[in-house]
C-alpha positions as CSV (number, residue, x, y, z in Angstrom):
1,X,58.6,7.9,30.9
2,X,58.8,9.7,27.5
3,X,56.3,7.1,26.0
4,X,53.5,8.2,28.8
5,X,54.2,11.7,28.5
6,X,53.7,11.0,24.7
7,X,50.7,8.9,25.4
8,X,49.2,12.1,27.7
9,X,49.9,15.1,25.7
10,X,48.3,12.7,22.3
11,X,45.2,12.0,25.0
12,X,45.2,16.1,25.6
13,X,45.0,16.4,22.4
14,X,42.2,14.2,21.3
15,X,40.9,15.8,24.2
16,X,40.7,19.9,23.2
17,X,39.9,18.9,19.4
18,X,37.0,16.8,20.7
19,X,36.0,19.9,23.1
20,X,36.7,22.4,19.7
21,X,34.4,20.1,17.6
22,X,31.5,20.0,21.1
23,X,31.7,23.6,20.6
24,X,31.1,23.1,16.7
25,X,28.5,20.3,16.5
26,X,26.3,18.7,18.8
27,X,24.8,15.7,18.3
28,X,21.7,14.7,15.9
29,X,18.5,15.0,18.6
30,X,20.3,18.0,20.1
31,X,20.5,19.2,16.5
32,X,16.5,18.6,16.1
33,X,15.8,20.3,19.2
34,X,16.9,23.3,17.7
35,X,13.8,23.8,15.9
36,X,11.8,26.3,17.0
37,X,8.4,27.5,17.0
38,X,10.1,31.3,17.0
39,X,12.7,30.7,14.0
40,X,9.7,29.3,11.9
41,X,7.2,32.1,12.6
42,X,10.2,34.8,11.6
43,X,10.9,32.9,8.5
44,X,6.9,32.9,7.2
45,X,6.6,36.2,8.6
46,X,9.0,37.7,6.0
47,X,8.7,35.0,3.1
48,X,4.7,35.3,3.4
49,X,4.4,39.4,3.9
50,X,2.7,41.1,1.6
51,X,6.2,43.3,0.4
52,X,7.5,39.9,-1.0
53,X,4.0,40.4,-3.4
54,X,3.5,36.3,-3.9
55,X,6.8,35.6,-4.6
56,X,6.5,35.4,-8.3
57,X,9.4,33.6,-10.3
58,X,11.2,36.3,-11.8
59,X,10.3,39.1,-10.3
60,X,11.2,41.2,-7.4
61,X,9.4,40.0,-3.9
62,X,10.7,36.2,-5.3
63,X,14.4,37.6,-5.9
64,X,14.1,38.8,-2.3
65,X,13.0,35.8,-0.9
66,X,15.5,33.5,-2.0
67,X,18.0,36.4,-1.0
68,X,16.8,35.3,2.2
69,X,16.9,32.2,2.5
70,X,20.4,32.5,0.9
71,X,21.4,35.1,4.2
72,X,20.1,32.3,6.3
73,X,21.8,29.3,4.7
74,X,25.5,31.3,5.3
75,X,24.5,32.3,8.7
76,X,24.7,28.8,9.2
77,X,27.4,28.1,8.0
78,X,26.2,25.5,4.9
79,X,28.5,25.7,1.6
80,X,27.2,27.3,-1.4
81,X,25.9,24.9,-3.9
82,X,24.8,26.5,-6.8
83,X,26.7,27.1,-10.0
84,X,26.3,31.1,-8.9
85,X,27.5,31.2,-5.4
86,X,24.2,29.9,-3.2
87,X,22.2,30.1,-6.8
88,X,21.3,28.2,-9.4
89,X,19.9,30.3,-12.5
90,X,17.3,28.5,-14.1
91,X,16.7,30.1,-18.0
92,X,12.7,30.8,-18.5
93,X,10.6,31.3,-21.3
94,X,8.1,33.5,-20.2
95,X,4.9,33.5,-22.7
96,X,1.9,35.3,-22.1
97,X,-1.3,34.8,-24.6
98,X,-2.9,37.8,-26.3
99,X,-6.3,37.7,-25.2
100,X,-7.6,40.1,-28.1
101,X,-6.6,37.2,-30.6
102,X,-8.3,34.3,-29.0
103,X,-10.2,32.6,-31.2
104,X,-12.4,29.3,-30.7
105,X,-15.0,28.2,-33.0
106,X,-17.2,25.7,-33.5
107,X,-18.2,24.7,-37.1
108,X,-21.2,22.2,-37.3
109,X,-23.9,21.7,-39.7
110,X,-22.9,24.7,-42.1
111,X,-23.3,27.2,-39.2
112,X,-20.1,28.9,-37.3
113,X,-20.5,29.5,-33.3
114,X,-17.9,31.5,-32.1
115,X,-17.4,31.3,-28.3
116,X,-16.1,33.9,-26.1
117,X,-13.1,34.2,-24.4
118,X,-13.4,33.7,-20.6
119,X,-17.0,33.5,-20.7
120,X,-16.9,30.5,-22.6
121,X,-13.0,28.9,-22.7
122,X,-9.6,29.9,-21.9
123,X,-6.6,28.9,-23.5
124,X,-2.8,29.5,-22.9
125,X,0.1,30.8,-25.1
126,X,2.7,28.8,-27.3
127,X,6.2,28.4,-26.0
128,X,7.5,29.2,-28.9
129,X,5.2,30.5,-31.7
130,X,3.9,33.8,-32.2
131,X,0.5,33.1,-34.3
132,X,-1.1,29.8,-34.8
133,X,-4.2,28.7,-35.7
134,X,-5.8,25.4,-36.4
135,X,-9.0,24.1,-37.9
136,X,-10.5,20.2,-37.1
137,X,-12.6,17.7,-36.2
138,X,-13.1,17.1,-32.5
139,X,-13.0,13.1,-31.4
140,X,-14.0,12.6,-27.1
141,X,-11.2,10.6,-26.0
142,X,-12.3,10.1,-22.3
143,X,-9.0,10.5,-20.2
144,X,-6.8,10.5,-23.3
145,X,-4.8,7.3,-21.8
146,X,-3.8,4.4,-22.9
147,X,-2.4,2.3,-20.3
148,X,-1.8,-1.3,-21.9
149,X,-0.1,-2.8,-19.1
150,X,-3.0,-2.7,-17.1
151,X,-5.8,-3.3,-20.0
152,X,-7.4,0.1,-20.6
153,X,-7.1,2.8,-23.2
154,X,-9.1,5.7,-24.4
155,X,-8.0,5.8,-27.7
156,X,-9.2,1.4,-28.6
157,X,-11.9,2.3,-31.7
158,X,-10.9,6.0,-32.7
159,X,-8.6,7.5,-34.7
160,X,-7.0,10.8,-33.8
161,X,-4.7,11.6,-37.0
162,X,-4.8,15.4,-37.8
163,X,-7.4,15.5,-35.2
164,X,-8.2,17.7,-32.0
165,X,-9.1,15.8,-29.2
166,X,-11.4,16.3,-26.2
167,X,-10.9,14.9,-22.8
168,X,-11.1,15.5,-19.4
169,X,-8.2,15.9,-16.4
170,X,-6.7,12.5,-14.1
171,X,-7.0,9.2,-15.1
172,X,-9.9,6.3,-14.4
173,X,-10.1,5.7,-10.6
174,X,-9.1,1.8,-11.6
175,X,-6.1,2.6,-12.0
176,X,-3.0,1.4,-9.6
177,X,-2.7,4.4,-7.6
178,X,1.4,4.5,-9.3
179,X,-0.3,4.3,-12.7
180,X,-2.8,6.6,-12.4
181,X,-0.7,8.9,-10.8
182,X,1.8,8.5,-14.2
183,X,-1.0,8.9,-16.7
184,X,-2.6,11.9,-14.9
185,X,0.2,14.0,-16.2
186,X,-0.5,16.2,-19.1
187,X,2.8,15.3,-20.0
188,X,2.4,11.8,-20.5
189,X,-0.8,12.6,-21.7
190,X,0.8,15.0,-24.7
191,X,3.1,12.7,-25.9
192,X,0.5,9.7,-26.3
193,X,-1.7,12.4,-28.3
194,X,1.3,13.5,-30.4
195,X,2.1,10.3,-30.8
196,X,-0.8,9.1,-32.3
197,X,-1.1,12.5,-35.0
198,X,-3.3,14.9,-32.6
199,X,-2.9,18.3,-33.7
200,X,-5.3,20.4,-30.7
201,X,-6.3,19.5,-27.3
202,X,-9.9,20.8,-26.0
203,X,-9.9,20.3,-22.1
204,X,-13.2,18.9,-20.4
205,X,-14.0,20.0,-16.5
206,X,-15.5,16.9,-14.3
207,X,-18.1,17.1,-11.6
208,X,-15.6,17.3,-8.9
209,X,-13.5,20.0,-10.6
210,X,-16.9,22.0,-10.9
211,X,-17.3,22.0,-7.1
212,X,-13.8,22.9,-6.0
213,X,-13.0,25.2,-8.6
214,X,-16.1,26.6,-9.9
215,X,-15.7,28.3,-13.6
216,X,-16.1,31.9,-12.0
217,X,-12.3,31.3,-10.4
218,X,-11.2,30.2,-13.9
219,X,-12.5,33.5,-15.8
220,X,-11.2,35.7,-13.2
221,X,-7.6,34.0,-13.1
222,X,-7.2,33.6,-17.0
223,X,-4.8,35.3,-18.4
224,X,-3.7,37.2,-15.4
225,X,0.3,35.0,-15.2
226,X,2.4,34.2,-18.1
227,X,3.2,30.6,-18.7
228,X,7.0,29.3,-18.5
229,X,9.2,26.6,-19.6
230,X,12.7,26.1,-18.5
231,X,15.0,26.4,-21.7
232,X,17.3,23.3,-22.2
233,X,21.3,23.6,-23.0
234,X,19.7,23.4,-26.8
235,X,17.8,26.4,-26.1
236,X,14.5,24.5,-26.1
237,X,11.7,24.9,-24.2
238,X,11.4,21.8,-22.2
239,X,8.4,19.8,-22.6
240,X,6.9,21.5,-26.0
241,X,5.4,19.6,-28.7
242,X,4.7,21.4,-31.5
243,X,2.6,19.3,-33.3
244,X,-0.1,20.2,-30.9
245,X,-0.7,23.9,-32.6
246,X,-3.7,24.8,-30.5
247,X,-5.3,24.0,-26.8
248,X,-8.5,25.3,-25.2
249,X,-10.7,24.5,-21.8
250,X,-14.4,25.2,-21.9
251,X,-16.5,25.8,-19.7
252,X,-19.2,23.0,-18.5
253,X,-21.9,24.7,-20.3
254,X,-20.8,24.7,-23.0
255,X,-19.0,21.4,-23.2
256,X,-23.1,20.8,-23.0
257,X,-23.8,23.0,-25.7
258,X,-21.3,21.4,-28.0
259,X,-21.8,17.3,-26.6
260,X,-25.8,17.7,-27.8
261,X,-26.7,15.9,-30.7
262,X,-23.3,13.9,-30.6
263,X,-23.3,10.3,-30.1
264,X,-22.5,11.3,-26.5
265,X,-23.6,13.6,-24.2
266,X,-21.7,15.4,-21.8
267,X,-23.4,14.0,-19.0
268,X,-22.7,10.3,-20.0
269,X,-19.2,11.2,-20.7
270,X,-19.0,12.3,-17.4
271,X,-20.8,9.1,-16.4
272,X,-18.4,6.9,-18.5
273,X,-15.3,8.6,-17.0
274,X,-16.4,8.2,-13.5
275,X,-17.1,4.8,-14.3
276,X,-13.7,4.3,-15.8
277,X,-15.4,2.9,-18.9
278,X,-14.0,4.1,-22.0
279,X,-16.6,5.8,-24.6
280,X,-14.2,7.5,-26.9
281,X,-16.4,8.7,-30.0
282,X,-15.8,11.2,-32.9
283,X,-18.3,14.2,-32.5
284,X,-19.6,15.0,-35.8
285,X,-18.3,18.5,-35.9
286,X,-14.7,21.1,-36.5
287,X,-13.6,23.7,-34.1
288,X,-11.0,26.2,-35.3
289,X,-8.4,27.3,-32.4
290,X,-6.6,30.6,-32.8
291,X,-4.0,32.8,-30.7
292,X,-1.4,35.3,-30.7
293,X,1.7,34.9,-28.3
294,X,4.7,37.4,-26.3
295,X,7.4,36.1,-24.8
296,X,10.5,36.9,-22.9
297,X,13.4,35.4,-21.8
298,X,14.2,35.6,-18.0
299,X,15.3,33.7,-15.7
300,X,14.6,32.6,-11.6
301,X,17.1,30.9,-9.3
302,X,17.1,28.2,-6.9
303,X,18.9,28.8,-3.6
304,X,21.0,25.5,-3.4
305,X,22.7,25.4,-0.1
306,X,25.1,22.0,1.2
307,X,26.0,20.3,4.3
308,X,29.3,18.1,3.7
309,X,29.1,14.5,5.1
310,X,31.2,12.8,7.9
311,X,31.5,9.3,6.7
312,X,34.6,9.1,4.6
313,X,32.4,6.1,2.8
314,X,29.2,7.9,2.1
315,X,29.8,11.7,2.0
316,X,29.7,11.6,-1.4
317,X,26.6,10.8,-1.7
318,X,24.0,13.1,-1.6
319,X,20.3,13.2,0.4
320,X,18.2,16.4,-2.0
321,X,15.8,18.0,0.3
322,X,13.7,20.3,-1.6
323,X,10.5,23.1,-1.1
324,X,9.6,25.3,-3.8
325,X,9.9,28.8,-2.3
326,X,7.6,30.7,-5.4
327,X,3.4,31.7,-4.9
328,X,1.5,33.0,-7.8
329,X,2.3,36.6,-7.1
330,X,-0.2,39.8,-7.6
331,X,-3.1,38.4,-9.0
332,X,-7.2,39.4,-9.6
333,X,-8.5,40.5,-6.6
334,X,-10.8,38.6,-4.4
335,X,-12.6,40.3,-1.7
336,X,-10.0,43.8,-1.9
337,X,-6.9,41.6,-1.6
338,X,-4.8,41.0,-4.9
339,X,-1.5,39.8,-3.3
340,X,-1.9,35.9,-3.5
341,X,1.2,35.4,-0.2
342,X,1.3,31.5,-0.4
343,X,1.4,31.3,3.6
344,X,0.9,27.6,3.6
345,X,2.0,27.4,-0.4
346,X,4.8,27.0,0.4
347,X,6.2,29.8,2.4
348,X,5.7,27.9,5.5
349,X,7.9,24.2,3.4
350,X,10.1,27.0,3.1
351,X,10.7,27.7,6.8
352,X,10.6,23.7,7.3
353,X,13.5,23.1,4.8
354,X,15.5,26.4,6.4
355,X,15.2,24.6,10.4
356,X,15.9,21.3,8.6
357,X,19.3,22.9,7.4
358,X,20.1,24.5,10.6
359,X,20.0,21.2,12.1
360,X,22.5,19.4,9.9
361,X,24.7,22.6,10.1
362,X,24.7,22.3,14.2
363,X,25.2,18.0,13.7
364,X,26.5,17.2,10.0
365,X,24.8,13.6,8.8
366,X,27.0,10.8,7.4
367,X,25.9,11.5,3.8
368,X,25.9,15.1,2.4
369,X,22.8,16.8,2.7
370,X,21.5,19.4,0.2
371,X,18.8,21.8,0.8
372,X,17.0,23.7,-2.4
373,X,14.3,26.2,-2.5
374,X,13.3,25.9,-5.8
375,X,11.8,28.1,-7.8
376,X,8.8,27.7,-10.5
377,X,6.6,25.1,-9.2
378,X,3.5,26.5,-9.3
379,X,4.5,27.4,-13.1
380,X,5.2,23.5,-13.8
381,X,7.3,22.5,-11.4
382,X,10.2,24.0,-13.5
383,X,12.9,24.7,-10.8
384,X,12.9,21.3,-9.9
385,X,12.4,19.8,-13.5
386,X,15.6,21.8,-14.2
387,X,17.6,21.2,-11.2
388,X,16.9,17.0,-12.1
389,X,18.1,17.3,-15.0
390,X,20.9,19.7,-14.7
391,X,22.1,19.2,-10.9
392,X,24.6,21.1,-9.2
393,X,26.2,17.8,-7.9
394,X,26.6,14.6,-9.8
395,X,23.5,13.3,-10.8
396,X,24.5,9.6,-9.7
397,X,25.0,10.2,-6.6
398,X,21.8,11.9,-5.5
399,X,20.2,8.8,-3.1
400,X,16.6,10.5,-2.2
401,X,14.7,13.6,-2.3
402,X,12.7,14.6,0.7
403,X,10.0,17.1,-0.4
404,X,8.1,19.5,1.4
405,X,4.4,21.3,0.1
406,X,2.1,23.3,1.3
407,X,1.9,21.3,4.8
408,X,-1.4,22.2,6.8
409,X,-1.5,22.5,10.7
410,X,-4.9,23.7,10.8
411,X,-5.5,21.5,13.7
412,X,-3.3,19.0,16.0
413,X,-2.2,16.4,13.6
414,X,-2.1,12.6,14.6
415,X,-1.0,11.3,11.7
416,X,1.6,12.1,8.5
417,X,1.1,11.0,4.7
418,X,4.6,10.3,3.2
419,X,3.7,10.1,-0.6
420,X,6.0,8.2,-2.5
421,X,7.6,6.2,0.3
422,X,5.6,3.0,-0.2
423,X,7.6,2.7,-3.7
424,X,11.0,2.0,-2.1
425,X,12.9,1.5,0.7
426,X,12.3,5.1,1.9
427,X,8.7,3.3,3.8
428,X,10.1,1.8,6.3
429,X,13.1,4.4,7.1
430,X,10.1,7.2,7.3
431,X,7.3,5.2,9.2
432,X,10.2,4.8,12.2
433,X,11.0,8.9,12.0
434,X,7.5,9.4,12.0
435,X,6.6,7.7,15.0
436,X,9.6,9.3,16.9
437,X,7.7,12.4,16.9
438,X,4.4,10.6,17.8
439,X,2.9,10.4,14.8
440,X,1.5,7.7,13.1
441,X,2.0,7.0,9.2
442,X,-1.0,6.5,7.0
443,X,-1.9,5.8,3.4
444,X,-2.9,7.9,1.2
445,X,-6.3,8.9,1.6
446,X,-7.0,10.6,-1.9
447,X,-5.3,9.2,-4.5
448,X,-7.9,10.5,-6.9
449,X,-5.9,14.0,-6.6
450,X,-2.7,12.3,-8.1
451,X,-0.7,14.4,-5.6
452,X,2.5,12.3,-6.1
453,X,3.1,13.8,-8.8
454,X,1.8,17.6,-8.5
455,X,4.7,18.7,-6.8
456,X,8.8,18.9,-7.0
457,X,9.7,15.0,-5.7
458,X,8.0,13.7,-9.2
459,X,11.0,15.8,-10.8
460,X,13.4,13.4,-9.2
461,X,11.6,10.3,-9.6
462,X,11.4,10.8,-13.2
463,X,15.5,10.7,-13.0
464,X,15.3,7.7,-11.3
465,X,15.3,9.2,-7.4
466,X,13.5,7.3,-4.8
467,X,11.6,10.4,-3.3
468,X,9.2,11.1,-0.5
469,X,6.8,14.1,-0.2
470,X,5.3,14.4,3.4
471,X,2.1,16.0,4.2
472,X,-0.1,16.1,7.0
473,X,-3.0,13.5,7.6
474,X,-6.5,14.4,7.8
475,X,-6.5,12.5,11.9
476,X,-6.5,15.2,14.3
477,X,-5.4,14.6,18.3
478,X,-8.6,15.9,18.9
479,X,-11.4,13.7,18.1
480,X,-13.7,16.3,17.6
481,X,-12.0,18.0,14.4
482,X,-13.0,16.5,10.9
483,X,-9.5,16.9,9.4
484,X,-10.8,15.9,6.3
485,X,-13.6,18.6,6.0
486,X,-10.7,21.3,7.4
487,X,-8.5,20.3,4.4
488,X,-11.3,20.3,1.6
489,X,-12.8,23.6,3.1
490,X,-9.3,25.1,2.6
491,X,-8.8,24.0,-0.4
492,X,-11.8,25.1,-1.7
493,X,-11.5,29.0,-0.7
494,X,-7.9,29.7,0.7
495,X,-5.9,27.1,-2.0
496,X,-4.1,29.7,-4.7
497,X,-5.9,32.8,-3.2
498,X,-4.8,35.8,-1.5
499,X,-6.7,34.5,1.7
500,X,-3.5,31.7,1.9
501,X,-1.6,34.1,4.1
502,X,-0.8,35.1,7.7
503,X,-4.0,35.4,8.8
504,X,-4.7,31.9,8.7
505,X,-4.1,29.6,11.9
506,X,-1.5,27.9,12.7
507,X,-1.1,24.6,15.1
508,X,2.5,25.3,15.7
509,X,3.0,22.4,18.3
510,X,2.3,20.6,15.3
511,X,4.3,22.1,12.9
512,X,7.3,21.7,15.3
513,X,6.8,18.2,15.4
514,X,6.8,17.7,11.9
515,X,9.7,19.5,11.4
516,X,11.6,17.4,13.4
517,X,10.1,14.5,12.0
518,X,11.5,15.8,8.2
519,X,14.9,15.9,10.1
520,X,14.8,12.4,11.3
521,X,14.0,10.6,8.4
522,X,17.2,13.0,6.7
523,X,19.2,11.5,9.5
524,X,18.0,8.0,8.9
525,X,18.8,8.1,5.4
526,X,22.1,9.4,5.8
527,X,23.4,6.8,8.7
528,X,21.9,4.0,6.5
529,X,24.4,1.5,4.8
530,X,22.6,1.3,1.4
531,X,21.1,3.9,-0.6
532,X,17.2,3.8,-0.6
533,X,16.2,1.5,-3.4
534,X,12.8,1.0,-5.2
535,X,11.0,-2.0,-4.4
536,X,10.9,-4.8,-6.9
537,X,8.8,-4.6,-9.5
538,X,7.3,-1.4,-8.8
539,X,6.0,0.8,-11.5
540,X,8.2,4.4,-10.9
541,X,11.6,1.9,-10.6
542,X,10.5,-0.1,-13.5
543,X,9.4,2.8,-15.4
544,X,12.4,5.6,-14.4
545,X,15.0,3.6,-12.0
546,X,18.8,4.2,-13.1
C-alpha cells in the first residue's frame, strides 16, 4: 500500500512539473507559430525609423538599436551572452581621409597630369598612418589573382616589385563558383599583391559596375563615412598591410585617358577580363598617390543573446545565428532624403533573427542556440570578423552559423537561395526546412556577385564554420512577376540609399514564411546527432576547416 501511494504521489509529481514546464515551453512548430506578421512590422518600424538615423556603428540611432534588441532578447527570457551583460564591445579604428590632401598624379612622357578628387578618383584613409605618399610605375594586372590550383593567374609574365598595380573588382567568371568567391576578396587579393612587393593599388570599374553603380553615386558618396577596422588584442588594426602605402579608384574615363597609348587599352582589358583571359602588361608610365588621415578610437557592440540547450549530450554545443543590425547612417542626400534607414539592409534580418529567438525562448532546441546582431558589416563585415575570432563562447564548439541579409519580399517568393549550404552537410538539413514552409531550394543564380562572401557567414567560414546565408529566389508564386528584374531594379536605385526604407513594399506572407523556415533549419541542426561537416574535398573545408 505504501509502495502505490509512493508510486502515485512520484506520478503527481512528474505530473505538475510537466504541467509547470507546458506552461514554460511549448513545443518546436508551436514555437514557429509564434511568428508574426505584427511582431516583425513593430520591430522594422523602430529599427528602420528615421530617429535611429541609419544606424551607424558607433553612434547614437545604432546604440539605440541594439538597446532594443537587447530589451527584447530579456523580455524573452534568453541569457546574456556578451562579455558586457547582452554586449559585446568590439574596439574600432575609425579613419576618415582628408579630402584637401588627396593627391593622384599621373607622370608620363615628361608631363605631370594631376587628376581631381571625386571628379576623377576617390581614395580612402590609412588605418594607421597620418601622411603617405607614393610615387610608381603602374603594371594592369587583370583581376590581380593567382589561383594555381585551378591554372590561372594574373600576375604569369609581370613583375610587380615596388610597383602599383591596376586591376579591376571579382575574379574571371571560370572560376569554381567556391574559388571565385575566395579570390574576389580584396583581402585575398592584398595579401597576394603584398606578397609579391606591390606597394599601391589603382582600382579599375567593369561594364557591369558602370550600369549598377554609375560614377555619379561614387562622387557623391566619397568621403561622406569614415573607414573602420576592428583592433586586435595587439592593438592592431585587423587586416592592414602596410606595405601597400597608397590606393585609388578612377573613374572609367579616365581609366581611358590613362590606358591610351599603353600596350592595352581599357576597352580590351575589359574585353580580356570578361573573357577570363589574362593580359597583365606594364603601362609605360608612374602615378604618384598622396593622402592625409584622422582617426579615432571608438567602439560598437554586438548584442549577443543565448538560449541554453536540452540535450545533456549536445547543449554545449553551439548553433550562431547572426544579422548585422548597422545601415550606413546620414549620408549625401538623394532626392531631399539624407537618412540612408537600411529597411531591407538589414533592419528587417534583424526582426528575422529577433522572432527566430523568440521561438527557441518559447521551445529551447537540443543544442544551444546563440543569436547576434552584429554590428559593422557594411564597414567590412567587422562585428562578425571580430566576434569569429574573439567569441563569447568557445570557439570549438560553434557547429554552424545561420545568417540573415538584406532578405527581399518584394513579391510572393517560391523559392529560397541558401548560399553556402551546398559546401557541407548544412544542404540537405536546409533543403528539408525549406520545403516545410513550401518553398523550393534553388542554386545560386548569380554567382558573378560573389555574395558568399559579402556578408557576416564568410566571417565564420574563414574559422572553419560550416555557414549558411539564406536569401530569397528570384521565382515568384505569381507567374507574372520577373523576380529577377524586381531584384536588379532595387538594387540599382533603393540598394545603400535612403529610398531602402519603410516606404518600400513588403510581401509579409512571405516574409512570415521565411522566418519560420530560418527557424526550422535551427531546429534541425540542433536535433541532429553530428555537427554539420564540410563535404569532402571541398574548397572552404579544405582551405579553412578545423
Amino acid at each position: 500500500m505504501r509502495t502505490s501511494a509512493l508510486l502515485l504521489a512520484a506520478l503527481l509529481l512528474a505530473a505538475c512539473e510537466k504541467k509547470a514546464a507546458d506552461e514554460v515551453f511549448v513545443d518546436e512548430n508551436t514555437a514557429i507559430d509564434t511568428i508574426s506578421k505584427e511582431a516583425l512590422a513593430n520591430h522594422l518600424a523602430y529599427l528602420a525609423d528615421d530617429a535611429r538615423e541609419g544606424r551607424m556603428a558607433g553612434e547614437r540611432g545604432y546604440d539605440e538599436a541594439a538597446q532594443y534588441v537587447a530589451d527584447r532578447f530579456a523580455e524573452m527570457g534568453l541569457t546574456p551572452g556578451g562579455d558586457d551583460g547582452w554586449y559585446q564591445q568590439v574596439p574600432l579604428i575609425s579613419y576618415r581621409i582628408d579630402e584637401e590632401s588627396t593627391t593622384l598624379i599621373a607622370h608620363r612622357d615628361g608631363e605631370d597630369t594631376e587628376l581631381q578628387y571625386k571628379e576623377h578618383f576617390v581614395m580612402g584613409g590609412d588605418k594607421v598612418r597620418e601622411d603617405t605618399t607614393v610615387r610608381a610605375e603602374v603594371v594592369y594586372v587583370g583581376f590581380g589573382v593567382h589561383a594555381p590550383e585551378v591554372g590561372y593567374s594574373d600576375y604569369d609574365g609581370v613583375d610587380v616589385e615596388g610597383i602599383i598595380i591596376a586591376l579591376f573588382g571579382n575574379a574571371p567568371a571560370t572560376l569554381p563558383s567556391e574559388e571565385r568567391a575566395y579570390y574576389s576578396s580584396g583581402r585575398t587579393k592584398a595579401e597576394e599583391a603584398v606578397r609579391r612587393g606591390a606597394i599601391g593599388m589603382i582600382g579599375l570599374r567593369s561594364r557591369r559596375f558602370d550600369e549598377f553603380v554609375p560614377w555619379e553615386r561614387i562622387k557623391a558618396q566619397a568621403g561622406a563615412r569614415p573607414g573602420m577596422a576592428w583592433v586586435t588584442l595587439t592593438g592592431e588594426p585587423a587586416d592592414y598591410y602596410p606595405e601597400i602605402v597608397g590606393g585609388a579608384s578612377i573613374s572609367t574615363e579616365v581609366a581611358n585617358e590613362l590606358f591610351a597609348g599603353t600596350p592595352i587599352s581599357f576597352e580590351e582589358a575589359r574585353d580580356a577580363t570578361e573573357a577570363s583571359t589574362p593580359a597583365s602588361v606594364p603601362l609605360g608610365f608612374e602615378v604618384t598617390l598622396g593622402r592625409k588621415t584622422t582617426h579615432e578610437v571608438i567602439t560598437s557592440p554586438n548584442v549577443v543573446g543565448i538560449v541554453p540547450g536540452t540535450e545533456p549530450g549536445l547543449k554545449n554545443e553551439y548553433i550562431v545565428y547572426t544579422a548585422h543590425l548597422d545601415h550606413n547612417g546620414v549620408g549625401p542626400a538623394v532626392d531631399g532624403d539624407s537618412i540612408y534607414n537600411g529597411m531591407y539592409d538589414n533592419a528587417m534580418g534583424s526582426s528575422l533573427l529577433i522572432e527566430t529567438a523568440r521561438a527557441f525562448a518559447n521551445s529551447p532546441a537540443k543544442r544551444s542556440t546563440v543569436f547576434i546582431a552584429l554590428t559593422a558589416e557594411e564597414r567590412g563585415l567587422l562585428g562578425s570578423d571580430y566576434y569569429a575570432h574573439y567569441p563569447t563562447v568557445p570557439s570549438d564548439a560553434i557547429v554552424a552559423n545561420i545568417n540573415l541579409d538584406m532578405p527581399l519580399f518584394l513579391y510572393p517568393v517560391a523559392d529560397i537561395i541558401a548560399f553556402g549550404a551546398e559546401h557541407s552537410s548544412l544542404e540537405g538539413t536546409v533543403g528539408q526546412a525549406i520545403v516545410a514552409e513550401g518553398f523550393t531550394l534553388t542554386p545560386d543564380p548569380m554567382p558573378e556577385e560573389n555574395l558568399f562572401r559579402r556578408s557576416d557567414q564568410y566571417s565564420f567560414v574563414r574559422r572553419g564554420v560550416p555557414s549558411v546565408f539564406l536569401k530569397p529566389g528570384f521565382t515568384s508564386t505569381d507567374p507574372s512577376i520577373d523576380g529577377k528584374a524586381v531584384e536588379n531594379e532595387h538594387r540599382k536605385n533603393h540598394y545603400h540609399r535612403p529610398s531602402d526604407d519603410l516606404s518600400r513594399h513588403i510581401d509579409w506572407g512571405s516574409a512570415v514564411r521565411f522566418a519560420r523556415a530560418n527557424a526550422r533549419i535551427g531546429y534541425a541542426i540542433a536535433g541532429e546527432k553530428d555537427r554539420p561537416a564540410w563535404n569532402e574535398g571541398d574548397f572552404f573545408g579544405e582551405k579553412f576547416g578545423r
